[in-house]
Each structure stands twice: as structure tokens, then as C-alpha cells.
C-alpha positions as CSV (number, residue, x, y, z in Angstrom):
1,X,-18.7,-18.0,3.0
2,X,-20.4,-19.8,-0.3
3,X,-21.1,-17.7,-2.9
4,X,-21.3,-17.0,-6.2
5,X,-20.4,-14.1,-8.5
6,X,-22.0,-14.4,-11.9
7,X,-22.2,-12.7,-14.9
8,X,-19.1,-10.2,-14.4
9,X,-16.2,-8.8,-16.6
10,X,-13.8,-10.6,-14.8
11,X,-10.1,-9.3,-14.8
12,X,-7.8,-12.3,-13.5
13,X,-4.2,-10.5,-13.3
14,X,-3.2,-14.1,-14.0
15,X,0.8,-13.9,-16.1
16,X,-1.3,-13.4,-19.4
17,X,-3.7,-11.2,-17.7
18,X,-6.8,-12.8,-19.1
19,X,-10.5,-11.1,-19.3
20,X,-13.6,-13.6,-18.9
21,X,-16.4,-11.8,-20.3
22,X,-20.1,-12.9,-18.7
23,X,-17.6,-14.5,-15.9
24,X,-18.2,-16.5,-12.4
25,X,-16.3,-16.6,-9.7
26,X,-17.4,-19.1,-6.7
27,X,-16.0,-18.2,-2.7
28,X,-16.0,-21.3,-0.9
29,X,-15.4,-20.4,2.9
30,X,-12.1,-18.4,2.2
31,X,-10.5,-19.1,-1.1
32,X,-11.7,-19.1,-4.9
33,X,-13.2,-22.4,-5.9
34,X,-14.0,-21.6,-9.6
35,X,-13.7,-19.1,-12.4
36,X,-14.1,-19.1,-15.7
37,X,-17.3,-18.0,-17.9
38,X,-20.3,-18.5,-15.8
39,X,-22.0,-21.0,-19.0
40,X,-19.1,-23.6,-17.4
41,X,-20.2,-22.9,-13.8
42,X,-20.3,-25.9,-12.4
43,X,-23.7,-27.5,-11.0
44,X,-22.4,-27.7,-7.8
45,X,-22.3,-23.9,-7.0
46,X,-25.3,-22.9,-8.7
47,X,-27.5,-23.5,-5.4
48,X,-24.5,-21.3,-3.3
49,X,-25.9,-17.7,-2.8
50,X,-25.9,-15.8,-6.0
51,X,-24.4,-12.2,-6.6
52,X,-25.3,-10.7,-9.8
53,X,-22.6,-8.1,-11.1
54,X,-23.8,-7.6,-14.3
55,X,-22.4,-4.5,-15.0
56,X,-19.5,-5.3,-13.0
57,X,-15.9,-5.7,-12.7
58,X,-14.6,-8.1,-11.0
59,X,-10.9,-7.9,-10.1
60,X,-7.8,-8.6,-7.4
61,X,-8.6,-6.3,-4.2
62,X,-5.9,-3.7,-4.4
63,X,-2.5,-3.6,-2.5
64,X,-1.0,-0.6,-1.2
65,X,2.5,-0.9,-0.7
66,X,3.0,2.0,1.3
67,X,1.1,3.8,3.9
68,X,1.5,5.6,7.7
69,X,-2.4,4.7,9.1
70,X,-1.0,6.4,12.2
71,X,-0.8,9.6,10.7
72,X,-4.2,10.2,9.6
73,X,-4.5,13.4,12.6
74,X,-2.1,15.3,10.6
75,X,-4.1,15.4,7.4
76,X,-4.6,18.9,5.9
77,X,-2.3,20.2,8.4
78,X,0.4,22.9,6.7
79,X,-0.1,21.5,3.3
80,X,1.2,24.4,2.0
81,X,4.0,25.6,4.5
82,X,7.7,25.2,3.8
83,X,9.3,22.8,6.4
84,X,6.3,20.7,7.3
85,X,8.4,18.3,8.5
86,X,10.2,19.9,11.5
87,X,7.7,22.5,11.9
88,X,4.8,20.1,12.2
89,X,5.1,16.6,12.4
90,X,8.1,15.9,14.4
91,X,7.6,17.8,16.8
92,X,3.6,17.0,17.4
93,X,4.6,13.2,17.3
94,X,7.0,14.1,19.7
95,X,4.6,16.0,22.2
96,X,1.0,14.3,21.2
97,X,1.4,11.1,19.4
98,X,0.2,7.8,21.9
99,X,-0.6,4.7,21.5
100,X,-4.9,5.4,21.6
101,X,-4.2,7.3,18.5
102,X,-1.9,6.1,16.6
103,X,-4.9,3.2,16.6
104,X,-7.9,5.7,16.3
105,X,-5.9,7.2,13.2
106,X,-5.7,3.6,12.4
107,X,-9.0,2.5,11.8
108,X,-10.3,5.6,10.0
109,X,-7.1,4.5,7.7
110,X,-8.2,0.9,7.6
111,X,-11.7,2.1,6.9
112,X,-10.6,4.6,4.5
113,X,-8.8,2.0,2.4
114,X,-11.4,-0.9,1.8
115,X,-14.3,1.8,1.2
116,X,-11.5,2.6,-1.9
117,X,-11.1,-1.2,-2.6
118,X,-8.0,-1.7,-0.9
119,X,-7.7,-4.5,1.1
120,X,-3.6,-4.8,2.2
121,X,-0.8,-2.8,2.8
122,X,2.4,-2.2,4.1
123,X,2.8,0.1,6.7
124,X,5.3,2.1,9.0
125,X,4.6,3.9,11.8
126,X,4.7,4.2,15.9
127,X,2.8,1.9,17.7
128,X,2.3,-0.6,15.4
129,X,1.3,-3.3,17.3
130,X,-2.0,-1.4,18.2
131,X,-2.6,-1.1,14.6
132,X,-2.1,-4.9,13.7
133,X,-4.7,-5.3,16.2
134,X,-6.9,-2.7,14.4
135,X,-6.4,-4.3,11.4
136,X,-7.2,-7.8,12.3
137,X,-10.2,-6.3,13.8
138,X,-11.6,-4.9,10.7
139,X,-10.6,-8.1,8.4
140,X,-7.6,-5.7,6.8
141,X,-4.4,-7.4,6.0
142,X,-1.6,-5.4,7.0
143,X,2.2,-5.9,6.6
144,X,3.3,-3.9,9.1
145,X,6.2,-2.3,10.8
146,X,7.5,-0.2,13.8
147,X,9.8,2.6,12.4
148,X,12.9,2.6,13.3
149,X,14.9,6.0,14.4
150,X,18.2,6.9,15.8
151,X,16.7,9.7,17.4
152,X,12.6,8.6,17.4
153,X,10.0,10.6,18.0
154,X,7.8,8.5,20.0
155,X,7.5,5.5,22.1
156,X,11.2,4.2,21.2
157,X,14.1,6.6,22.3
158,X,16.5,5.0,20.0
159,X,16.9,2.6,17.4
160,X,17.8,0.0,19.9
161,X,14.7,0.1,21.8
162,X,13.0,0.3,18.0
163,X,14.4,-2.8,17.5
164,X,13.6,-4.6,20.3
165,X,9.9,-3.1,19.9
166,X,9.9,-4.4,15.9
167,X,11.1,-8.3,17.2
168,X,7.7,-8.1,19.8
169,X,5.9,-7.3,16.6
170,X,6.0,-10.8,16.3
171,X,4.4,-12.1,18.7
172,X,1.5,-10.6,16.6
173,X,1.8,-13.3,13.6
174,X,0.7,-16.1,15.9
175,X,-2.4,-17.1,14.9
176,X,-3.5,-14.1,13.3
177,X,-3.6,-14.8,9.4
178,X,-4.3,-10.7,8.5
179,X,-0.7,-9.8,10.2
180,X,2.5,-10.2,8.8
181,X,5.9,-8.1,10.7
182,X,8.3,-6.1,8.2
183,X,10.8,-4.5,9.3
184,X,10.6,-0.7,8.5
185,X,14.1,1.9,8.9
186,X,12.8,5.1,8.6
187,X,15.7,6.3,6.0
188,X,19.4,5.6,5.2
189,X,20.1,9.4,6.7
190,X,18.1,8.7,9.8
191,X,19.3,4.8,10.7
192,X,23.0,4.1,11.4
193,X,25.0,1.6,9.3
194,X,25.2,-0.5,12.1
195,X,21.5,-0.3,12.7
196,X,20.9,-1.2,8.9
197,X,22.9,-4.0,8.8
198,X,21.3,-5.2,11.9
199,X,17.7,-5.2,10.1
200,X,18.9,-6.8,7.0
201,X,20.3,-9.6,8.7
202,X,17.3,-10.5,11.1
203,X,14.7,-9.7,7.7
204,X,17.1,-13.0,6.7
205,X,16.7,-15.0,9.7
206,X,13.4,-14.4,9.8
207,X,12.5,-14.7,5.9
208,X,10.7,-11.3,6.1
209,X,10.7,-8.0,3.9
210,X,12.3,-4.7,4.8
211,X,11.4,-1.3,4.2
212,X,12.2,2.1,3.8
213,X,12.3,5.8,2.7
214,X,15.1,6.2,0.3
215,X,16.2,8.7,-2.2
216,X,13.6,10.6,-1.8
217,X,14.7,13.9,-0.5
218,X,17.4,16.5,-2.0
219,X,18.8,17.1,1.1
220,X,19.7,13.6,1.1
221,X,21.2,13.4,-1.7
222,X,23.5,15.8,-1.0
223,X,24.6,14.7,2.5
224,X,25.3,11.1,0.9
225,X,27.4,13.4,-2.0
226,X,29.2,15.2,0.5
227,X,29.7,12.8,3.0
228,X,30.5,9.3,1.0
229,X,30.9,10.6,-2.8
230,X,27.8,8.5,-3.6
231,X,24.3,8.1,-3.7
232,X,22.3,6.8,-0.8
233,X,21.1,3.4,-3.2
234,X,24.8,2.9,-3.8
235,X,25.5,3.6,0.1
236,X,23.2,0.3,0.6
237,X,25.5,-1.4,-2.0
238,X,28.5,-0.6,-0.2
239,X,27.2,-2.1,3.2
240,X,26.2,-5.1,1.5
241,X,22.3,-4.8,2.6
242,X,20.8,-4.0,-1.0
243,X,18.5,-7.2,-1.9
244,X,15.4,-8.3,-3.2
245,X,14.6,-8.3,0.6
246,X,14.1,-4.2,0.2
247,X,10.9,-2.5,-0.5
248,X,12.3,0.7,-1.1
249,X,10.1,3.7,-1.1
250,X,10.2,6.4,-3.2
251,X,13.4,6.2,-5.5
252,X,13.0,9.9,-6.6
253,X,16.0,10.8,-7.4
254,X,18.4,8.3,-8.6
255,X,21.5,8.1,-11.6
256,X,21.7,5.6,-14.7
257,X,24.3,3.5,-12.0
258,X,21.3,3.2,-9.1
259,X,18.8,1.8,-11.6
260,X,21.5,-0.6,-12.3
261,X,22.0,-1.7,-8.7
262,X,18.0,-2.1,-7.9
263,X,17.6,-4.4,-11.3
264,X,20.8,-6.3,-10.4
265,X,19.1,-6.8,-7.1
266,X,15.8,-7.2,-7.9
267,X,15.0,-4.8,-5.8
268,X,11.0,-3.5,-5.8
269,X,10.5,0.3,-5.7
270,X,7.5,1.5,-4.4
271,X,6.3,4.7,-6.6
272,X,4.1,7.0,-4.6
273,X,3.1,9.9,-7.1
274,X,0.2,11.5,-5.4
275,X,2.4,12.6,-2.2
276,X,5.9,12.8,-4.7
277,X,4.1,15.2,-6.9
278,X,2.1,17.3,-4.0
279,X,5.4,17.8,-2.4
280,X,7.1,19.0,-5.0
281,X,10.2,16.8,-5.3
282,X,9.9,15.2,-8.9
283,X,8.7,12.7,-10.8
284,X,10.9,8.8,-10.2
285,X,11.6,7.3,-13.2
286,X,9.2,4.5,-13.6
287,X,9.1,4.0,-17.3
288,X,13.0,3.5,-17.0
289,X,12.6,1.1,-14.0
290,X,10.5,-1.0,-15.7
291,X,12.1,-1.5,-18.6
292,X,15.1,-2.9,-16.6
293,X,12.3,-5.0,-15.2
294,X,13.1,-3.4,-11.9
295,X,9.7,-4.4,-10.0
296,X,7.3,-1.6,-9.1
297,X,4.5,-1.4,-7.1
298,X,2.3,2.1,-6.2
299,X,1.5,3.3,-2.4
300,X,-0.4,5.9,-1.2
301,X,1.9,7.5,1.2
302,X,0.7,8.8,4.8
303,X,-2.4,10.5,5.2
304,X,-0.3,13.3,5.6
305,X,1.5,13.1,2.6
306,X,-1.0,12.3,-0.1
307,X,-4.2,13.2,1.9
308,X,-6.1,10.4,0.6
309,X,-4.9,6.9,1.1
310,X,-6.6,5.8,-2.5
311,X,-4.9,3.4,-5.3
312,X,-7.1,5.1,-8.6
313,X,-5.7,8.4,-8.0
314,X,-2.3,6.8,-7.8
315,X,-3.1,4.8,-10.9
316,X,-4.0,7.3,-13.1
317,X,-1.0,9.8,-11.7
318,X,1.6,7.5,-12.8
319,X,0.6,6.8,-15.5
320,X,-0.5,10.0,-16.9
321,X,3.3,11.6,-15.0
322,X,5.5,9.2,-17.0
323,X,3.4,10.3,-20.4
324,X,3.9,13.9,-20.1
325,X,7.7,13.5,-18.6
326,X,8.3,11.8,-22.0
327,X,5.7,13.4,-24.2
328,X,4.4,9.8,-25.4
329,X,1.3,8.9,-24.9
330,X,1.7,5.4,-26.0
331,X,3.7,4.2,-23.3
332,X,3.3,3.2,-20.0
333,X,-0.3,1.8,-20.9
334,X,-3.1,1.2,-18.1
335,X,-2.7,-2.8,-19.1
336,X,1.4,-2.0,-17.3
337,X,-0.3,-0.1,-14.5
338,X,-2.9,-2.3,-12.9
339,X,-0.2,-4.9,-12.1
340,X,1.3,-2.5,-9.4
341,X,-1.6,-2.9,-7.0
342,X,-2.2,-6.7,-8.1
343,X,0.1,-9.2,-9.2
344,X,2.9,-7.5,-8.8
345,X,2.5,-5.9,-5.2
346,X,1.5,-9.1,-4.1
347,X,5.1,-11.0,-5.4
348,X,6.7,-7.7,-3.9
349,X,5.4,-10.0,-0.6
350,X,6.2,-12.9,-1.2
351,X,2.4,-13.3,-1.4
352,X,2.1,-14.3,-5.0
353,X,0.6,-18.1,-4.3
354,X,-2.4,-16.8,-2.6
355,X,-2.9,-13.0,-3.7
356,X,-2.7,-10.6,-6.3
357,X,-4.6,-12.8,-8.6
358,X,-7.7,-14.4,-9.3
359,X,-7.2,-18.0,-9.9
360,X,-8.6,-21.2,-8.2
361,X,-7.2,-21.9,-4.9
362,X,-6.0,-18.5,-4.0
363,X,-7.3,-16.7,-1.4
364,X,-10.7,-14.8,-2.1
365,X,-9.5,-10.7,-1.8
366,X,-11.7,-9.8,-4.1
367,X,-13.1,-6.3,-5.2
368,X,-16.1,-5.5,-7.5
369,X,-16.2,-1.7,-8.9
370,X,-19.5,-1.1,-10.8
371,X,-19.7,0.0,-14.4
372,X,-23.4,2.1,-14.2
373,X,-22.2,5.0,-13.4
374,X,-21.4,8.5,-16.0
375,X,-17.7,8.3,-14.9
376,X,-17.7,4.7,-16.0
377,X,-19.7,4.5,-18.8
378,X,-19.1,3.2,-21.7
379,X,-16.6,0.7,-21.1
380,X,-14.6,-0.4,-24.4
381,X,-11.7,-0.9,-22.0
382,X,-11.5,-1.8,-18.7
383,X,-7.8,-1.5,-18.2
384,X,-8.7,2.0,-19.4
385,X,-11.9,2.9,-17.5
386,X,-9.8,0.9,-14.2
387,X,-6.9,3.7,-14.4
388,X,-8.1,6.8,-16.2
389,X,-11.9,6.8,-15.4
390,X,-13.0,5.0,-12.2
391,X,-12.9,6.5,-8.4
392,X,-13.6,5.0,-4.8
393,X,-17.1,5.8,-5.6
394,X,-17.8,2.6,-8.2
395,X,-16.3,0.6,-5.2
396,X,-19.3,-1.3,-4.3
397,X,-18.0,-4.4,-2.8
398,X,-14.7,-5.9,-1.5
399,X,-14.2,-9.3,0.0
400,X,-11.1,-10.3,2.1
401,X,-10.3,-14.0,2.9
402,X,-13.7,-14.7,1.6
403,X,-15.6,-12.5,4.3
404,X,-17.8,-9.6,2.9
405,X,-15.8,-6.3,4.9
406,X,-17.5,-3.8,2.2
407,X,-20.9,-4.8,1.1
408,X,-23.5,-2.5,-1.1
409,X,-20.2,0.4,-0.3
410,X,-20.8,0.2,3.6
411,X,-18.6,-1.5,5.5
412,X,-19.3,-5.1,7.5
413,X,-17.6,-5.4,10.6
414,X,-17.3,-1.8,12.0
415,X,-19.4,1.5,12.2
416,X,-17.6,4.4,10.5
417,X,-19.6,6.9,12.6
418,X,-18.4,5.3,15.9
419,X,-14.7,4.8,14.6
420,X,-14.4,8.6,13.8
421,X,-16.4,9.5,16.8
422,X,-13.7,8.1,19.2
423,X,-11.1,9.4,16.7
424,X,-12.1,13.0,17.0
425,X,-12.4,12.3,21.1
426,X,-8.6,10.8,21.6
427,X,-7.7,13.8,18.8
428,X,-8.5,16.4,20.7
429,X,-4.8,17.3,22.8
430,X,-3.1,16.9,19.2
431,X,-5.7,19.2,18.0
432,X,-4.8,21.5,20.4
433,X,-1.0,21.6,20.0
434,X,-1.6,21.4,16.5
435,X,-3.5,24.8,16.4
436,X,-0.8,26.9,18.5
437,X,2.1,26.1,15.3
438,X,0.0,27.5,12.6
């Protein structure tokens, strides 16, 4: 694609996170060929196809650094019943979950997540080979990795055979530049020592990231107390696996010693308010995190978790939880948040060269949110209107390796009618099931 954005408030995410008012930004086939204010475009690009966003910010696309796509049939589904878990969802991925939808739930996921300006994440699931086809399908970049369980739930019987489904995973890199394998334990309480070391040392061997649940919930905090005196962050110390390798999820609950042990690893956490806070398990310690420069990023959690697989409600709940936890509302300023689904999420994957920013030479992920609307207007901020203000309704267009996938709010290459039609249809067993445990 040739074109050229013009006339937009342009928000770079570039180290000093500069603002080019009245801004261009020129996509030639798939990366960004210029920026800067659009008075220095250069003659060359003025004849490419022209998009006015006047009234526009122009910004990174977002990254979501952790998601389940697969799990978008369990959404509203005993929100409010005690033991979810084990009354619900195990035991319907058990008896229900298959391939057909793990990827139906997939693509209303994937579709789901650009119409909200998202345009890559990292995700964990069953099946996961079906979704990276999904997602390549749909121009969605995906990181993405087979869970791994002792005792799984679905097409794996054991960690072994997770294993060996994860290292066919791939098979789907070849040629396919929107796929990219992580390896993905489900939680230090579910996965074996032996099966943890085993997936730090082939993320090694293969140069690729790692990821997992981890002190997240109370009960395990209190098996890793009882059982090993320490805390399941320092249990990773002990076996040697804790790295920069590590996209650890959640990091609820953790001591003065853990924070230590992430910064002296330079480990990123991944801060998922929306499903932390729904659930009723606490608020992380964020503001603490990053002022040991301990990297943070945001995710969304499942569809079953947070309901809605949206970065601006994430934004603005972090932000807004680590204020009131503190009773300042000076700190943790929108300017520290917007890095999480940019800049920094994209170093989190080793990605930094080509996304999370816009600069010449990267790779055109691009989103434009519109100003003209109440909740957006007036705009003295941006960083401000971007965390507290705007919604997945001001998303009007989101570009991913330079190809248009949401144009004028609709998507490009699939038909969101069709894609939940066919989700409903392979639904409807689960549905059943579902129904006869409420």
C-alpha cells in the first residue's frame, strides 16, 4: 500500500515520546516511509493516496500482551458464581472444547480486538495452531502459545504431549510473518519443575519468549508457603528459570523480595486490571514495579475473564487503581501508561526494531482514533483524552503491515456477520452443556 496520512496529531512513542502536531505519516507497501509535520512532506508522496485525519490521532496500533481468543464461548458465563473455575470452565473445556471452536472463538477474538485498535497479542490457549491460522487470515499478529498442563483439559493429556504439540507450533512461523511461537505453562502450581525447566531451556535454544500465570491466585500462595517456605516468583529463582525470557502474567500478590527478583531479572509483568479487579483478587503493585524499572506491559485477559478483550478500559483501570491504592493523583500519569500497549509491549517481544513505535523504517501497525466525538472533545491532552476519555468507538482505522484490516470502523478482510454466524453454529453443544451447570 502507498499512502499518505496528513494533517494528524501524531503520537510517535519514539524514547522521548514526541507529538507532531499537523503531522504526516507516508505507508509505502508495508513499512513507514516518512513522518514528521506534513509542511516537510516530501514531494515524492504527495501524489500517493491521501487520508485526511484532521481531527485525528495518529498512534502505534496497540499490543495486548495477554489474551485466551479460544475462550470467547465462555463469556458471561457464571460471572458471578464462586468457583468458576472448576464449576465451569474446566470441566466444559474438558467435555466441549475442539479444535472448530477454539478457532470460531478465535476470530470473533481477532475481530473483537482490531475493531478496539489492537492489532497483536500474546496468547495461550488449546488449539493454537488453528488460531495462528485465524490470525494470519485476518492480518492479526499473534504470539501465540499452546498451554501447557500436567493434567490438560483438552487435546493434550499431559504436559509431555503439550510439549510436543507447542514444538509443531513451529512449523507455523515458516513463511507466515503475522505468527510468532511462545511457549505458554499454564502456572507454576499446574506445571512440574521438570516441565518448567524443560520450557525455559528450549525458549533458549530457540530465542523465543515464555509465558505464564503466576502469583495470581491466594490459593497459590499458600501451597508454595506451605509446601517450599517461599513464594511462587522465588520458586522460579530457585530452579534457575526466572529471566528476561518470562512474560509473567499477573504478579498480584508478591513481597518487597519478589519485586527484587523480577527487576534483577528484568523480568516483564503483564498487569491485567480489568479481569484482576472483576475477580476480586487485588490490585498488583504497578507503581512499585515501575519504579524498580521492572517492565510492564497491560493484557486484557480471556474473554472470560475480562469480558471484553479491549486495551482503553485497561488503560484507564490501571491507571486510575494505582491513584486510588495510593491516594495520589499525581502519579502514575497517562504519558507512563500508554507505553504499556506501545513501546514497551513491543520490547517485551523482542519486537522493538519494527513495532511499538512510529518511526521511519518500522513496520506500518498503525491506528487512528478520531477526536470529533463528545467523549473526545476537547483535546488539551492526548495522553489524557488516549487513557481517561477515549473508547473502541473513536477507533476508526487500524493498519497492520501496511494493509488497511479496519477501514471507516469495519473491518477489511473478513465479514463479522459470517464469522459469528459460524461461531454461534459450532457453539451450540457447549451451549448446551453450558446450560445444564447453571
Amino acid at each position: 500500500m502507498n499512502l499518505a496520512i496528513r494533517h494528524a496529531r501524531i503520537l510517535t512513542e519514539d524514547k522521548d515520546q514526541t507529538i507532531i502536531e499537523d503531522g504526516a505519516l507516508v505507508i509505502e507497501d508495508q513499512t513507514i516511509a516518512f513522518i514528521g509535520p506534513d509542511a516537510m512532506l516530501p514531494v515524492q508522496f504527495t501524489s500517493f493516496e491521501m487520508l485526511d485525519c484532521t481531527d485525528c490521532m495518529v498512534l502505534p496500533s496497540l499490543i495486548n500482551c495477554h489474551t485466551h481468543t479460544g475462550m470467547v464461548a465462555f463469556r458471561s458465563l457464571g460471572d458471578d458464581i464462586a468457583d468458576r473455575l472448576r464449576r465451569f470452565l474446566l470441566p466444559l473445556e474438558r467435555s466441549c472444547m475442539t479444535e472448530a471452536l477454539a478457532s470460531a472463538s478465535a476470530s470473533l477474538a481477532i475481530a473483537e480486538m482490531q475493531l478496539a485498535g489492537i492489532g497483536c497479542a500474546v496468547d495461550m490457549y488449546f488449539y493454537e495452531s488453528a488460531i495462528a491460522q485465524k490470525a494470519s487470515e485476518m492480518g492479526f499478529r499473534l504470539f501465540g502459545g499452546e498451554t501447557i498442563m500436567e493434567d490438560s483439559p483438552c487435546n493434550s493429556k499431559n504436559a509431555e504431549q503439550g510439549l510436543i504439540y507447542a514444538e509443531g507450533l513451529r512449523e507455523s512461523e515458516k513463511g507466515n510473518p503475522y505468527y510468532q511461537t511462545v511457549y505458554a505453562p499454564h502456572a507454576p502450581y499446574s506445571v512440574s519443575s521438570s516441565t518448567l525447566t524443560t520450557i525455559h531451556e528450549e525458549s533458549h535454544k530457540h530465542q523465543a519468549k515464555w509465558t505464564m500465570h503466576l502469583s495470581e491466585m491466594d490459593f497459590e500462595l499458600e501451597q508454595f508457603a506451605s509446601q517450599y517456605k517461599m513464594t511462587p516468583i522465588a520458586y522460579l529463582e530457585s530452579l534457575g528459570i526466572l529471566d528476561d525470557h518470562l512474560i509473567a502474567v499477573h504478579c498480584i500478590h508478591t513481597t518487597d523480595d519478589d519485586l527484587a527478583l523480577l527487576a534483577k531479572h528484568k523480568t516483564t509483568v503483564v498487569h491485567c486490571p480489568g479481569a484482576n479487579a472483576k475477580a476480586g483478587k487485588g490490585v498488583a503493585r504497578i507503581y512499585d514495579m515501575l519504579q524498580m524499572n521492572i517492565p510492564v506491559c497491560l493484557g486484557t485477559d480471556g474473554p472470560s475473564s475480562g469480558n471484553t478483550l479491549d486495551l482503553f478500559t485497561q488503560m484507564k483501570m490501571c491507571a486510575i487503581l494505582q491513584k486510588n491504592a495510593h491516594k495520589d493523583r499525581t502519579l502514575l500519569k497517562a504519558r507512563e501508561v500508554v507505553p504499556m500497549v506501545t513501546s514497551i509491549a513491543a520490547k517485551a517481544l523482542g519486537m522493538e526494531d519494527h513495532l511499538g513505535s512510529l518511526q521511519e523504517g518500522k513496520q506500518a501497525d498503525i491506528l487512528v482514533l478520531g477526536l470529533d466525538a463528545p467523549n473526545t472533545t476537547p483535546c488539551f491532552d492526548p495522553y489524557s483524552v488516549l487513557v481517561y476519555s477515549a473508547g473502541v468507538q473513536n477507533v476508526r482505522h487500524l493498519f497492520t503491515r501496511g494493509e488497511w484490516v479496519v477501514r471507516d470502523q469495519l473491518l477489511t478482510k473478513c465479514n463479522l456477520l459470517t464469522i459469528r454466524k459460524e461461531f454461534l453454529k459450532v457453539a451450540q453443544p457447549f451451549f448446551a452443556e453450558a446450560k445444564k451447570r447453571l
